[in-house]
C-alpha positions, 0 to 999 in steps of 0.5 A: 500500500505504502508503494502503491501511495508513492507512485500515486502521489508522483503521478498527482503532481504530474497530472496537477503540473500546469493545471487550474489548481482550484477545480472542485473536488479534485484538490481534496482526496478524490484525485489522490484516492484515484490514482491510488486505487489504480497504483494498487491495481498496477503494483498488483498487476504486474507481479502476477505477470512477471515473466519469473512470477512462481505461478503465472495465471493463464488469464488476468483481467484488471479493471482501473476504476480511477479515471472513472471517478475523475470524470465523474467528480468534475462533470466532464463534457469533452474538450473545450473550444481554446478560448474558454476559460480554465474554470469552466467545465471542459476548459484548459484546467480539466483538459489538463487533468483528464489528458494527464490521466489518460496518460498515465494508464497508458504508461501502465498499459506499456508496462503491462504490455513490456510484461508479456511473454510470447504467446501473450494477449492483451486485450483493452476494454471501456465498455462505455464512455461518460458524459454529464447526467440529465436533470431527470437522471440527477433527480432521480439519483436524489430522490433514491438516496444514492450519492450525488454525481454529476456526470455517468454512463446513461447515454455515454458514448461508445467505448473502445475495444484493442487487441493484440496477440499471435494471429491477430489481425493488424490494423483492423477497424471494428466497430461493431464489437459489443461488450457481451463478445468478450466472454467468448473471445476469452474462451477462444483465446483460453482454448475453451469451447464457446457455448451457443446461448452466450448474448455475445459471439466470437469476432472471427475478424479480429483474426487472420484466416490461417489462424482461424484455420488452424485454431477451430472454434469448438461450441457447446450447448451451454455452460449451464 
């Protein structure tokens, strides 16, 4: 935890260098609790897919909830026209911020990728974009007595979807891979049959003909 708290607190200076030192919420603990939690996540990461960990899984999936709850505590609505001012929502300050986090999980997904041994995949999932609440949706957050928030994923944008491994296919645009596909994809890539009453299926575009020839998909019934 200790470790975990030094790289967080190198990353918040790095991200606040530059940016409106005064935005709402993000002075206090929210920013610093953020990048904690996704230290914690790297720090835990990393170990197990050490080259010489003692026990390497076959398959690790890590979520890094931080920049999630940056977006959220300040509302963030995209990038601002130049001329706005750095206090307004969107403006230079938050730009700063939001851009300098994105940063720093891309520097965790180099790392991760730097990791990885021959025969290794690594898959990128956001399953969906944020964008500010409506009225209606802050209302109705209140009158349930959940935590006001000003910013979610009701009508958020699409999310992003990468992956990168033997046999895939490069620089191949996919715009229509759902969050329900991952399931079977990882049970494919796991060498596991894909059961046919799963919602998602298997992109078979992501990867090369020869590949797919040499690696069947194999299907069962259900999985129960």
């Amino acid at each position: 935890a200790a470790a975990a708290r030094s790289v967080a607190e190198g990353w918040r200076r790095r991200i606040l260098e530059g940016a409106d030192q005064d935005l709402e919420g993000l002075q206090g603990d929210a920013l610093r609790e953020a990048l904690v939690a996704d230290a914690s996540v790297r720090e835990d990461l990393l170990r197990m897919i050490a080259p010489g960990a003692a026990s390497r899984p076959r398959l690790v999936a890590a979520r890094f909830p931080g920049i999630a709850t940056v977006l959220t505590t300040i509302g963030w609505k995209g990038p601002a026209p130049p001329a706005t001012d750095s206090g307004a929502s969107g403006g230079p300050g938050r730009s700063t911020i939001v851009s300098g986090y994105y940063e720093i999980v891309d520097g965790i997904v180099g790392e991760v990728r730097a990791a990885l041994m021959p025969g290794d995949y690594l898959m990128i999932v956001s399953p969906y974009g944020v964008e500010p609440l409506s009225a209606t949706s802050r209302v109705a957050r209140w009158l349930a007595g959940l935590p006001a928030t000003q910013a979610g994923e009701d009508r958020g944008p699409a999310g992003i979807f990468f992956l990168s491994g033997p046999g895939v296919a490069q620089a191949r645009p996919l715009d229509d891979v759902q969050i329900t596909d991952t399931l079977p994809l990882v049970l494919y890539l796991l060498g596991l049959p894909v059961g046919r009453d799963m919602n998602g299926s298997l992109p078979r575009r992501l990867f090369s003909r020869a590949f797919l020839e040499a690696n069947p998909i194999a299907f069962i019934p259900s999985y129960g």
